[in-house]
C-alpha positions, 0 to 999 in steps of 0.5 A: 386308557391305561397300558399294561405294564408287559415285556416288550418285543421290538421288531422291525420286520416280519421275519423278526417277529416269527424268529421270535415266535418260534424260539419262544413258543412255550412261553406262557406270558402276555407280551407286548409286540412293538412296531414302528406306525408309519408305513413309510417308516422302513421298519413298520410292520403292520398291524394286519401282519403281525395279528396274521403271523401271531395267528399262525404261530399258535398266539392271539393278538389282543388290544393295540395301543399307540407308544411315544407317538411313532409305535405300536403296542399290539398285546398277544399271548399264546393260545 
């Protein structure tokens, strides 16, 4: 499976990702949200939660893909 080529967005906690939302709700490009995997790690975010706080924030999240082993790529663009 091939990843797309997007900018990437690396977050560490849910927070990070609304404050990102919110200062770029008129963008209109695909991005790729970047989390660590392990949810032992401090700073995973999981899947669930991004998908419910991009959905609540007007965007969609769209495929997942796993980065170097420990991240994931979750694919979202606004709606």
């Amino acid at each position: 499976m091939k990843i797309p080529k997007l900018k990437r967005i690396k977050i560490s906690t849910e927070q990070e990702l609304r404050n990102w939302l919110v200062k770029n709700s008129t963008n209109q490009q695909a991005v790729m949200i970047v989390t660590a995997n392990k949810k032992s790690h401090d700073k995973h975010v999981s899947s669930e939660q991004v998908r419910d706080t991009l959905s609540e924030n007007g965007w969609t999240a769209r495929q997942s893909y796993t980065l170097d082993g420990n991240l994931v790529g979750h694919v979202a663009s606004h709606i």
